[in-house]
py3Dmol code that shows the C-alpha trace and the ligand (Angstrom):
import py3Dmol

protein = """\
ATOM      1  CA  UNK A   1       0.000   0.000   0.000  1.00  0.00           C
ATOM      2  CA  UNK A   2       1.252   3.211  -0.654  1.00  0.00           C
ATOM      3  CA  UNK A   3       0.079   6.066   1.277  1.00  0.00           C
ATOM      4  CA  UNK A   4       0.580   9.892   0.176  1.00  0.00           C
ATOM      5  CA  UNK A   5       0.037  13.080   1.857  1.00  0.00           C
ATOM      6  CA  UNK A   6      -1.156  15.044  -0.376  1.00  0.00           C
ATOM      7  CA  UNK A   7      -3.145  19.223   0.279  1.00  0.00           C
ATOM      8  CA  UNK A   8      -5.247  21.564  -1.594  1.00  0.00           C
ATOM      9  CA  UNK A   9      -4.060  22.207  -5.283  1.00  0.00           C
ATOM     10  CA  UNK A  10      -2.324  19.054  -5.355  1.00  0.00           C
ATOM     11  CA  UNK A  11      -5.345  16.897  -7.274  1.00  0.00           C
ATOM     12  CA  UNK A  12      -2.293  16.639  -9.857  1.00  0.00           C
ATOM     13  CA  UNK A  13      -0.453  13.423  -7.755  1.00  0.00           C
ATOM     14  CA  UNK A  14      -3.606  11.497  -7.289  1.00  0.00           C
ATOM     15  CA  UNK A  15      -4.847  11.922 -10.733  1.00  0.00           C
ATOM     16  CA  UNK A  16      -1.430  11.152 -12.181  1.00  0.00           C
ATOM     17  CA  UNK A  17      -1.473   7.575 -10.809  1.00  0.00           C
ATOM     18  CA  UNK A  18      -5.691   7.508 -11.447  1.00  0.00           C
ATOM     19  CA  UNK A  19      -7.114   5.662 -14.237  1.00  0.00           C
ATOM     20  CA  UNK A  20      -7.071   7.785 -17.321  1.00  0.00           C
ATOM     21  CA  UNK A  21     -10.360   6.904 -18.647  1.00  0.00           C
ATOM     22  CA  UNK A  22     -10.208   9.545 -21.410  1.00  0.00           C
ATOM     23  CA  UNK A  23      -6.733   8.704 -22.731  1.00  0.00           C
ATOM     24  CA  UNK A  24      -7.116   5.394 -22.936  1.00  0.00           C
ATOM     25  CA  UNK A  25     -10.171   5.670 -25.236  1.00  0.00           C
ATOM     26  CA  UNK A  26      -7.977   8.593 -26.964  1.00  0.00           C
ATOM     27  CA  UNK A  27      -4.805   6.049 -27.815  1.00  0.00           C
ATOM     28  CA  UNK A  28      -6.786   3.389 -28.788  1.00  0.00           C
ATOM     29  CA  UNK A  29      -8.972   5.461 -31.690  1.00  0.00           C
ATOM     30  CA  UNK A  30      -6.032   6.392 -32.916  1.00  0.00           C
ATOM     31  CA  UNK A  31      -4.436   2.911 -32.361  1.00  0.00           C
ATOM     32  CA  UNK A  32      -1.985   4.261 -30.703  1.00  0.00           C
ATOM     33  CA  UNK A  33      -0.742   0.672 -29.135  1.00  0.00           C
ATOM     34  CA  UNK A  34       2.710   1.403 -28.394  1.00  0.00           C
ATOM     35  CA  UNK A  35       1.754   4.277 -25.872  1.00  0.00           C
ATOM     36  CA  UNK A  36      -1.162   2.619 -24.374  1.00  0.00           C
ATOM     37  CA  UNK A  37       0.485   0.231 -22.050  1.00  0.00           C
ATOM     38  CA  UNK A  38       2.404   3.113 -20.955  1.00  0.00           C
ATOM     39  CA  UNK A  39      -0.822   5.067 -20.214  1.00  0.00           C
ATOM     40  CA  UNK A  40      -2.112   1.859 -18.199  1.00  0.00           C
ATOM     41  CA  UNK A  41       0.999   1.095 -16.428  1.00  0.00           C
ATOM     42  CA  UNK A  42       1.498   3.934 -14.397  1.00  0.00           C
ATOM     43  CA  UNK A  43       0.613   2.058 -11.705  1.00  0.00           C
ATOM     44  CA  UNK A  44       1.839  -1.312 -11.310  1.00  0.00           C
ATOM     45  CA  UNK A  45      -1.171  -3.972 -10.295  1.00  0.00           C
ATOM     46  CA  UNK A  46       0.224  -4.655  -6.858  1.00  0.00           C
ATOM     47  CA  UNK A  47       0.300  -1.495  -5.913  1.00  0.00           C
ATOM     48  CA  UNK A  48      -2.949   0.562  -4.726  1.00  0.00           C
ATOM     49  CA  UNK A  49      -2.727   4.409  -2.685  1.00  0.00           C
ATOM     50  CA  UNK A  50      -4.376   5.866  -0.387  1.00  0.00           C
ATOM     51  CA  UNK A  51      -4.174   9.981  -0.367  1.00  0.00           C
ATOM     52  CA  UNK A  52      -4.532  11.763   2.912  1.00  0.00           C
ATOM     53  CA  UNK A  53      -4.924  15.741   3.211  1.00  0.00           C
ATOM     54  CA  UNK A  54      -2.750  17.796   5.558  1.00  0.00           C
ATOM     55  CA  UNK A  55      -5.120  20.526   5.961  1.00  0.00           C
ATOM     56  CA  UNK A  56      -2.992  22.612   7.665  1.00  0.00           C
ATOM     57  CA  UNK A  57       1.076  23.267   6.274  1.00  0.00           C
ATOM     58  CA  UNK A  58       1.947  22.325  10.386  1.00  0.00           C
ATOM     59  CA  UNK A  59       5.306  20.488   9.331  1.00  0.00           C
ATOM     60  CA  UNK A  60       6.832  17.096   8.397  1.00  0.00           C
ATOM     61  CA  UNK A  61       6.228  15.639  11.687  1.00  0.00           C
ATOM     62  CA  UNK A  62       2.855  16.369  11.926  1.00  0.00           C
ATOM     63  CA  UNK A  63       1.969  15.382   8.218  1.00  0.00           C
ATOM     64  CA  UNK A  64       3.525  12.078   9.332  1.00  0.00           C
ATOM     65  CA  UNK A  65       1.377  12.122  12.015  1.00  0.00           C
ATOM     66  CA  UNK A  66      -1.587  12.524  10.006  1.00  0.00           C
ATOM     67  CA  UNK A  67      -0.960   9.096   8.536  1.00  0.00           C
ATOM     68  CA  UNK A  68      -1.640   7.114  11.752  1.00  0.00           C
ATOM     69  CA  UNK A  69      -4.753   5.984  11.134  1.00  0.00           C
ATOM     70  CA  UNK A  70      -4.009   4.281   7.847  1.00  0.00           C
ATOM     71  CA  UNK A  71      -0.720   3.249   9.209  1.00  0.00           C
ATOM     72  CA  UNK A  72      -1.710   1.429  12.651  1.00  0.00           C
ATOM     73  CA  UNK A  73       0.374  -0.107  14.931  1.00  0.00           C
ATOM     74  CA  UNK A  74       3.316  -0.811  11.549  1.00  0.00           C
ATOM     75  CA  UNK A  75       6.525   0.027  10.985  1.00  0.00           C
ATOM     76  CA  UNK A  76       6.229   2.435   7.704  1.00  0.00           C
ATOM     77  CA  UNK A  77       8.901   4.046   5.339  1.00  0.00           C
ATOM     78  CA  UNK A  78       8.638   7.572   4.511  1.00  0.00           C
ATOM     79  CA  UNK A  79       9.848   9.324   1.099  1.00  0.00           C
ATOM     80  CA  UNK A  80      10.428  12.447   0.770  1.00  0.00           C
ATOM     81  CA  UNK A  81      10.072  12.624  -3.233  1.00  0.00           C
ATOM     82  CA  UNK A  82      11.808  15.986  -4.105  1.00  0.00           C
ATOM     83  CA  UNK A  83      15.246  13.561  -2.928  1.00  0.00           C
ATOM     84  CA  UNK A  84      15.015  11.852  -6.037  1.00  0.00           C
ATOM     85  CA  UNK A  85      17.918   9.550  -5.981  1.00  0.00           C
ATOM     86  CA  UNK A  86      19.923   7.247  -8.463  1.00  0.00           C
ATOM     87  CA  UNK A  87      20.517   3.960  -7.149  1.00  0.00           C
ATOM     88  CA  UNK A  88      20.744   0.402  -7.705  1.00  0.00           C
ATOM     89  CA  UNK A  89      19.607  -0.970  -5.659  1.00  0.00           C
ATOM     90  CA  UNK A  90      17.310   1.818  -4.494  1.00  0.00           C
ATOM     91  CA  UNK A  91      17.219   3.666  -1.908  1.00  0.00           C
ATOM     92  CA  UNK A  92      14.621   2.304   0.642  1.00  0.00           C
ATOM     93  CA  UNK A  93      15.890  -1.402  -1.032  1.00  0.00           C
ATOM     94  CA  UNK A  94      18.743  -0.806   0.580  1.00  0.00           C
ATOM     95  CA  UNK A  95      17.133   0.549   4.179  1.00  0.00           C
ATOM     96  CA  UNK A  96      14.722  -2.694   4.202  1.00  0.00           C
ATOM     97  CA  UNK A  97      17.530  -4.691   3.431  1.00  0.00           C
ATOM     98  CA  UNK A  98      19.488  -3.533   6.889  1.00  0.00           C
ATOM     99  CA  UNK A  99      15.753  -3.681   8.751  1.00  0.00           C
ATOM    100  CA  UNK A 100      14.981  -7.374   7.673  1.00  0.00           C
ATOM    101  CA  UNK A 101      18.226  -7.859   9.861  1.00  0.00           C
ATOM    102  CA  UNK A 102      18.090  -5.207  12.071  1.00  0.00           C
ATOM    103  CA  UNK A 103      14.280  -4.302  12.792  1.00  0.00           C
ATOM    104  CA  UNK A 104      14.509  -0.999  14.055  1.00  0.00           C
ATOM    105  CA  UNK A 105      14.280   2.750  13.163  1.00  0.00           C
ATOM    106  CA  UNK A 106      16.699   3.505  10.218  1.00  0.00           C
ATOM    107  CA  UNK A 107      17.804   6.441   8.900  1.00  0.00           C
ATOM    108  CA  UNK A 108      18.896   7.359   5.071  1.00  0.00           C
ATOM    109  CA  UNK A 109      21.896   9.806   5.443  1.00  0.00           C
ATOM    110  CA  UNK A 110      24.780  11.135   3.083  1.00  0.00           C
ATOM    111  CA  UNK A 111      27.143  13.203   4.104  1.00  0.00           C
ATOM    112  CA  UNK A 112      27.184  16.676   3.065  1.00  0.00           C
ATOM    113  CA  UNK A 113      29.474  20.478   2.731  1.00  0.00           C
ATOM    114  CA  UNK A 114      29.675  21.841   6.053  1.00  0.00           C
ATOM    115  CA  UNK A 115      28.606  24.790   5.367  1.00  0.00           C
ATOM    116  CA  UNK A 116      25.032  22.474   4.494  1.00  0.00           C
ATOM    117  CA  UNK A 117      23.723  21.518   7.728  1.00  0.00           C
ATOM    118  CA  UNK A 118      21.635  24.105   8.034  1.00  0.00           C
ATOM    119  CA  UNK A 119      19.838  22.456   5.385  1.00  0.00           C
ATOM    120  CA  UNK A 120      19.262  19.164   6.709  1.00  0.00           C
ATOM    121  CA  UNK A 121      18.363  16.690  10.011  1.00  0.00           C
ATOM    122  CA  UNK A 122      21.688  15.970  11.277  1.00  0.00           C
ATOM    123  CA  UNK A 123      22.942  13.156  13.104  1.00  0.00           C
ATOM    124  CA  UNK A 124      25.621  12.207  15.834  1.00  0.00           C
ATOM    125  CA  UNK A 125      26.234   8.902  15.372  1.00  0.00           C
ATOM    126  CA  UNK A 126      28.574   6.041  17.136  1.00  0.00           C
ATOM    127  CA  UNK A 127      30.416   3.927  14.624  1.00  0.00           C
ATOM    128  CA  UNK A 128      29.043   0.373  13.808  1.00  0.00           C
ATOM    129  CA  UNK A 129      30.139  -2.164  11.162  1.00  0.00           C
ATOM    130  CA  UNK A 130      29.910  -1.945   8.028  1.00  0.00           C
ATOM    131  CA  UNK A 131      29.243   1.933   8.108  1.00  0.00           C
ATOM    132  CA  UNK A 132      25.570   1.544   9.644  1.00  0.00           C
ATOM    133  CA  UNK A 133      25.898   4.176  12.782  1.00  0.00           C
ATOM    134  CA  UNK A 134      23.941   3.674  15.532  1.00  0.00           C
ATOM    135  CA  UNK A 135      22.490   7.542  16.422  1.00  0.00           C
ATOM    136  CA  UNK A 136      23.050   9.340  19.396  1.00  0.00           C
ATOM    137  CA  UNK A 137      21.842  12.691  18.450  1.00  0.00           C
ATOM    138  CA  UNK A 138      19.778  14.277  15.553  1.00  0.00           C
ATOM    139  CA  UNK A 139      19.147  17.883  15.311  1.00  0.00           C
ATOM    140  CA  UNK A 140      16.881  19.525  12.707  1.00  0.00           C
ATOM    141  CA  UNK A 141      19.028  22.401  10.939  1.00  0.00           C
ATOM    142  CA  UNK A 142      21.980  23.250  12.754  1.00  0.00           C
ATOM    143  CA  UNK A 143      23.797  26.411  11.728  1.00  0.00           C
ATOM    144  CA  UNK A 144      27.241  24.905  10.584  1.00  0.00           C
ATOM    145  CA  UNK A 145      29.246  26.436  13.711  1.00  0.00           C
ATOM    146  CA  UNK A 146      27.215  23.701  15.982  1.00  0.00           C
ATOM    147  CA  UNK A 147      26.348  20.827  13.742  1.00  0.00           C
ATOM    148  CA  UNK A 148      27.619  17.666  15.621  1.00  0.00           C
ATOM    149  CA  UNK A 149      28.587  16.293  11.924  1.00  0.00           C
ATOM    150  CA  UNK A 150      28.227  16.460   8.252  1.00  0.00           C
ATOM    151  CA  UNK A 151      25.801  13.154   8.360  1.00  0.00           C
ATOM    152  CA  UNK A 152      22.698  14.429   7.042  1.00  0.00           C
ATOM    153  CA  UNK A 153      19.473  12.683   6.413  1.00  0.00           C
ATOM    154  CA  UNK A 154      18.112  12.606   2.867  1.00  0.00           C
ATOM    155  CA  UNK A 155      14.327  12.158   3.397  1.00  0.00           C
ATOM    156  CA  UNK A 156      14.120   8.356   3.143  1.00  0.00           C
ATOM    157  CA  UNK A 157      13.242   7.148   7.054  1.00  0.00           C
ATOM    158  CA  UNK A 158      11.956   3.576   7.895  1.00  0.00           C
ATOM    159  CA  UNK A 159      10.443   3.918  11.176  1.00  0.00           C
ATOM    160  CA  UNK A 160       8.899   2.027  14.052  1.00  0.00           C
ATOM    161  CA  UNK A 161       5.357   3.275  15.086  1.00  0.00           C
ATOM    162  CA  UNK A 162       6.764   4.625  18.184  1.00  0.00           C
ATOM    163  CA  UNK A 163       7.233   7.312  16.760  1.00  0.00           C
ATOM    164  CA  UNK A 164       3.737   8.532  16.710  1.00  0.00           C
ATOM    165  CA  UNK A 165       3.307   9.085  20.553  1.00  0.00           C
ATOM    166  CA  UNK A 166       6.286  10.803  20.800  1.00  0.00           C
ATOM    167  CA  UNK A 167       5.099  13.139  17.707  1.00  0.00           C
ATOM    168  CA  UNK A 168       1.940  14.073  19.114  1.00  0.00           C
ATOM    169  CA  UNK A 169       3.533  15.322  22.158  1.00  0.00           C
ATOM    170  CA  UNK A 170       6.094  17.400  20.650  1.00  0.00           C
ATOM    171  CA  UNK A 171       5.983  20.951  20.824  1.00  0.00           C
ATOM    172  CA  UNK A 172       6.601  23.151  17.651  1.00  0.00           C
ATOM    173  CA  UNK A 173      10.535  23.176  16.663  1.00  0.00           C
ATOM    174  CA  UNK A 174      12.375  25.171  14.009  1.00  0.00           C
ATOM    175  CA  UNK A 175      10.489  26.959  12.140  1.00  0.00           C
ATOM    176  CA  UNK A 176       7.274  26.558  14.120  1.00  0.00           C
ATOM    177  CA  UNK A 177       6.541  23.087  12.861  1.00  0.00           C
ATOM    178  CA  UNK A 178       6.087  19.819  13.768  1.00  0.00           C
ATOM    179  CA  UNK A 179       9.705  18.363  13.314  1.00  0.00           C
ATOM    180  CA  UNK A 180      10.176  14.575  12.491  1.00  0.00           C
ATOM    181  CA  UNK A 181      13.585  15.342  13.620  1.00  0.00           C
ATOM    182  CA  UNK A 182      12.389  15.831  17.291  1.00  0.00           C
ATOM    183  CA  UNK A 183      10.000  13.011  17.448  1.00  0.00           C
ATOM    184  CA  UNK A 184      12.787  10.881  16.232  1.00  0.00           C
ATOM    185  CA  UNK A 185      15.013  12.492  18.687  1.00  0.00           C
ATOM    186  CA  UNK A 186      12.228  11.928  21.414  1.00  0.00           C
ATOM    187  CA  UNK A 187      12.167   8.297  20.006  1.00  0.00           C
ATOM    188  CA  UNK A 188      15.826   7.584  20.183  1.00  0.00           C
ATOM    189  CA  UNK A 189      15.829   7.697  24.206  1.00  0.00           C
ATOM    190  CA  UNK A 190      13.719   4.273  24.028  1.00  0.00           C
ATOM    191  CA  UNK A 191      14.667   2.826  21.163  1.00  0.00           C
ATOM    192  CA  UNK A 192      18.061   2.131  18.954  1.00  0.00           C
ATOM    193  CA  UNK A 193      17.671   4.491  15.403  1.00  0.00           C
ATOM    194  CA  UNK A 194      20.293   3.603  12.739  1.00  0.00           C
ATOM    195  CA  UNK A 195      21.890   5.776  10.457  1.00  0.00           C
ATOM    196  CA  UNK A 196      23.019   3.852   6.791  1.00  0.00           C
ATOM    197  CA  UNK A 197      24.911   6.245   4.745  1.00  0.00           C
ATOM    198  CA  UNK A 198      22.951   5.168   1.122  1.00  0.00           C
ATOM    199  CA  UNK A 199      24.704   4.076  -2.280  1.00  0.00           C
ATOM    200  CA  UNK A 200      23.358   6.369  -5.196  1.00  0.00           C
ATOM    201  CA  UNK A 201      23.433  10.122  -6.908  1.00  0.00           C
ATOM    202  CA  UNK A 202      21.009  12.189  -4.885  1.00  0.00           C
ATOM    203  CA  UNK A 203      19.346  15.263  -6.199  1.00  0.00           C
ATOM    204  CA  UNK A 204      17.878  17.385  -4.477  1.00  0.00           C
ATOM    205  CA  UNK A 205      14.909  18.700  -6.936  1.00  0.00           C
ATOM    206  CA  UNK A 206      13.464  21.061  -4.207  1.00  0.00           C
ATOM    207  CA  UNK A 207      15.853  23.371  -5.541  1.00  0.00           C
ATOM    208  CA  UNK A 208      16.116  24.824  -9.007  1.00  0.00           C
ATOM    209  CA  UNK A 209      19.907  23.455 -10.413  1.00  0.00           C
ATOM    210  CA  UNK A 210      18.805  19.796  -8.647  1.00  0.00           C
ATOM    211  CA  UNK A 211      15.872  19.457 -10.794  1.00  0.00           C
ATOM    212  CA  UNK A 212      17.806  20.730 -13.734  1.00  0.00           C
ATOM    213  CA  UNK A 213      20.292  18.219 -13.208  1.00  0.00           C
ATOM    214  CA  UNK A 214      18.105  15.393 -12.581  1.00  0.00           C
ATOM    215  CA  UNK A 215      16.264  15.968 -15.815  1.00  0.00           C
ATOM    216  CA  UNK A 216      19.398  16.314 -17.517  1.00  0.00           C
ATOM    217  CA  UNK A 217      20.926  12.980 -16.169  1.00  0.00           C
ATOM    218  CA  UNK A 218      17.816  11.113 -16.390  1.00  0.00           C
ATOM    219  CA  UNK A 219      17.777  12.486 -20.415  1.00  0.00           C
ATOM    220  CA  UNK A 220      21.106  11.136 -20.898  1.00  0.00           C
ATOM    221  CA  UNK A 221      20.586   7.435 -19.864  1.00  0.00           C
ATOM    222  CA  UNK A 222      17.187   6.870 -20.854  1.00  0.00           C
ATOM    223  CA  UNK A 223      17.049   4.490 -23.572  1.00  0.00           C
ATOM    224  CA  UNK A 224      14.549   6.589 -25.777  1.00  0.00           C
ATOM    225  CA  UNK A 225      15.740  10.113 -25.692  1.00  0.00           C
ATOM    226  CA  UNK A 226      19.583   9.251 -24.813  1.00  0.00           C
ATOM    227  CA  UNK A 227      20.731   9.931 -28.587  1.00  0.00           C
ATOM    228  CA  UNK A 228      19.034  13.191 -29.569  1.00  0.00           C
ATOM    229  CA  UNK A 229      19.447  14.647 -26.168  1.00  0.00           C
ATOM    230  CA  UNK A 230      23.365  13.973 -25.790  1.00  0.00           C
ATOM    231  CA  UNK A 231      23.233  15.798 -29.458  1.00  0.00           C
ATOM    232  CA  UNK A 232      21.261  18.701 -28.531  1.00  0.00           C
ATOM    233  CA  UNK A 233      23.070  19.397 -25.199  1.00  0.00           C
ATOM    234  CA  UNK A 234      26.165  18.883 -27.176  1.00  0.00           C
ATOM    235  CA  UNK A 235      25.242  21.575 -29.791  1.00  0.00           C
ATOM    236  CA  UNK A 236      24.490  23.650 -26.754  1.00  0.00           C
ATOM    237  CA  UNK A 237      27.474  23.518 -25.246  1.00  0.00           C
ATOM    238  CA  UNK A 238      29.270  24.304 -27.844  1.00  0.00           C
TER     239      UNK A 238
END
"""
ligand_1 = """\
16
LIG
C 13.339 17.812 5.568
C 13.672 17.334 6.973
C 15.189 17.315 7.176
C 15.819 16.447 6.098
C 15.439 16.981 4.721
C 15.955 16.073 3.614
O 13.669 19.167 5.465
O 13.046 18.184 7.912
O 15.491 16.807 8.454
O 17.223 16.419 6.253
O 14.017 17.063 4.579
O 15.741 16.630 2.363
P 13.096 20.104 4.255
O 13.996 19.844 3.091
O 11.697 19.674 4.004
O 13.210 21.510 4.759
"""
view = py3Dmol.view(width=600, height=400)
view.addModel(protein, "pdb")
view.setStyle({"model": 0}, {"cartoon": {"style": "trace"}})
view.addModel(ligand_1, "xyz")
view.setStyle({"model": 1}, {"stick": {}})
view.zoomTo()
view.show()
């Protein structure tokens, strides 16, 4: 199941993975076959979403928090999609991995400028094998001068439901929301939280030169537009 959290003006997620009715019929009058599998299999048949509304922009923790109902008593992985990042295996294949032997809280985290951290959740960690860090401290957005490292999580979290409690008692943190940071900070005095520093590219396409060179990378490699796009950025360059 996968679960999004989704507000007002955002229709454009849910019907993206919806059932394009009108398409279809569209592609198929014009026998467009090729394209019409690609139409239908936006969404593969294993797979069904649920959408949930954060009414109110309160934060990351508390949209998280909005999801208990539909999440129960679980442990849950959370994306945070403008991290888009390269991988193979991906990202949260590589988290679930480390879970099915280590079922706990785990952390994605890369590590990042120092002059970043003000960006980013960062962690303290204590060294473990095989560079998954057990976490000692996590801190949402330190300015550089008082980070307690350059680990930095990159919005992919699987976490234990344990988390919930401890996010409905929390009190607004930086920037007057909700922090997941400090329920997972609250949730690391009871239980162990893992940091695994992930394999992959990341890009961060909640800013403007990450999307740009997502979309550029992505161009190159894909199969169908790698030729004439290598050309035209080549021409470009020039
Ligand atoms: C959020 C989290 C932060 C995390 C980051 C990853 O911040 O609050 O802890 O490191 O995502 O991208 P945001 O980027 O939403 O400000």
């Amino acid at each position: 199941m996968q679960q999004s959290l989704t507000s007002r003006n955002k229709r454009s997620i849910e019907d993206h993975f919806d059932k394009a009715y009108e398409l279809e019929t569209e592609l198929e009058l014009r026998n467009k076959h090729k394209l019409l599998p690609l139409a239908q299999g936006i969404l593969p048949p294993h797979v069904s979403c649920l959408y949930i509304r954060q009414a109110e922009a309160l934060g990351l923790g508390h949209a998280v928090l909005c999801a208990q109902p539909a999440i129960g008593n679980e442990p849950f992985a959370v994306i945070l999609a403008d991290d888009l990042i390269d991988s193979e295996p991906g990202a949260l294949a590589q988290m679930v991995k480390l879970y099915e032997q280590q079922p706990t809280s785990i952390l994605g985290v890369e590590n990042v400028p120092r002059e970043a951290t003000s960006s980013y959740g960062i962690v303290e960690t204590s060294m473990q094998n095989e560079g998954v860090q057990r976490i000692t401290g996590i801190v949402e957005k330190p300015h550089p001068s008082i980070a307690p490292s350059t680990l930095a999580v990159v919005g992919r979290y699987i976490l234990t439901p344990g988390v919930f409690d401890r996010l409905r008692h929390l009190k607004p943190g930086v920037g007057g929301e909700i922090q997941l940071t400090d329920g997972i900070a609250a949730l690391m005095k009871e239980e162990a939280v893992l940091a695994l520093p992930l394999q992959g590219i990341r890009y961060d396409c909640g800013s403007k030169l990450g999307y740009l060179q997502a979309t550029v990378k992505f161009g190159l490699k894909h199969p169908e537009t790698h030729q004439a796009f290598s050309a035209f950025l080549a021409e470009n360059l020039q």
